[in-house]
C-alpha positions in Angstrom: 85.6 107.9 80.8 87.6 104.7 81.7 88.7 105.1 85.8 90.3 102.4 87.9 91.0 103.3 91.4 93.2 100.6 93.5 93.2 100.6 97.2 94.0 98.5 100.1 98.2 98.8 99.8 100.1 99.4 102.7 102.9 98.7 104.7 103.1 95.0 106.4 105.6 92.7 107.8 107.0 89.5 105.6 104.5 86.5 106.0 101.3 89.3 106.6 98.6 89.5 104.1 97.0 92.6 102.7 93.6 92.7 100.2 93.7 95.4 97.3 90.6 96.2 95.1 90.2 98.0 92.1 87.0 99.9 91.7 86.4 100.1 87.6 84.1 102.3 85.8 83.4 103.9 82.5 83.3 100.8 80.7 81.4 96.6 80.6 83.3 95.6 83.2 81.6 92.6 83.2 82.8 91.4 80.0 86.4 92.2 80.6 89.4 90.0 81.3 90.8 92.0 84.7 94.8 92.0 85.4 96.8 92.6 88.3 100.4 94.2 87.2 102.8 95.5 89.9 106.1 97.7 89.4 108.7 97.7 91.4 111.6 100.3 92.0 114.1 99.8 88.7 112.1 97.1 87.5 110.2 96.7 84.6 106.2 96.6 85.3 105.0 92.6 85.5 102.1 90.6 85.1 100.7 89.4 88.2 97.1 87.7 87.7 94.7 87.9 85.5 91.1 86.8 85.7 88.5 86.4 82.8 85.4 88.0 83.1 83.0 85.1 84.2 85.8 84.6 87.5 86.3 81.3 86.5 89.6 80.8 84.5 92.8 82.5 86.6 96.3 82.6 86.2 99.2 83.7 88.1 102.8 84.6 87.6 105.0 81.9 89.3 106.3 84.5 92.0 102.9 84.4 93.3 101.7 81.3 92.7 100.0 79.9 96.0 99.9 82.8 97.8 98.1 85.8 96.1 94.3 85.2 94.7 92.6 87.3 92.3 88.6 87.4 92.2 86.0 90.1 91.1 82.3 91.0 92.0 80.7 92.1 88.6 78.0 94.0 90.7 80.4 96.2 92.4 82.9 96.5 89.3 85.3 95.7 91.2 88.3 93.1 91.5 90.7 91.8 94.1 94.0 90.4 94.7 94.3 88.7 98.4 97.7 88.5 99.2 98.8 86.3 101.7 102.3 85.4 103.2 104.1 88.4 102.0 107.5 88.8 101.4 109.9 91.7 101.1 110.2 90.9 97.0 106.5 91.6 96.8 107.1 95.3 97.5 106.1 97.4 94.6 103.4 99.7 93.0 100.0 97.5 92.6 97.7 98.1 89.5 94.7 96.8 87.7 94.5 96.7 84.5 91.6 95.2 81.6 92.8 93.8 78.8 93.1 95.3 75.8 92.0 98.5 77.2 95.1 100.9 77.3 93.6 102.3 80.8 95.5 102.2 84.4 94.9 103.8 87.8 97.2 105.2 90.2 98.0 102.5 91.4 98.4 101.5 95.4 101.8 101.1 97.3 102.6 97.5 98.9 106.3 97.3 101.2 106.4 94.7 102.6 109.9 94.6 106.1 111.7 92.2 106.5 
């Protein structure tokens, strides 16, 4: 069966940096398009980066634009989002995501203080 299991949240200070993965499994990982979504409390879940399944073509939403990269290593199933200069608007629930698979994790917790 389909599992994706983020890590690598946690609680930092605006302007730190944190690096979540998303181990996948159950399915060709390797010919998926991977996203990043996050939700944050009252909010409605957003797109964050997305990254097609070669790691050459990504896009980002314009909140993050500069500062967070996605990548993946198809060996290890896995992708990542490196976030750097956090701010306290970046707080929210973290969670990978392939397209057009109707699959998500558990996600992983990032607060970010002020």
């Amino acid at each position: 069966q389909v599992q994706l299991v983020e890590s690598g949240g946690g609680l930092v200070q605006a302007g730190g940096s944190l690096r979540l993965s998303c181990l996948a499994s159950g399915f060709a990982f390797n010919v998926y398009v991977m996203n990043w979504y996050r939700q944050a409390p009252g909010k409605e879940r957003e797109a964050v980066a997305t990254i097609n399944s070669n790691g050459v073509s990504r896009n980002y939403a314009d909140s993050v634009k500069g500062r967070f990269t996605v990548s993946r290593d198809n060996a290890k199933n896995t992708v990542y989002l490196q976030m750097n200069n956090l701010k306290p608007e970046d707080t929210a629930v973290y969670y990978c995501k392939p397209d057009r698979l109707n699959y998500w994790g558990q996600g992983t917790q990032v607060t970010v203080s002020s």
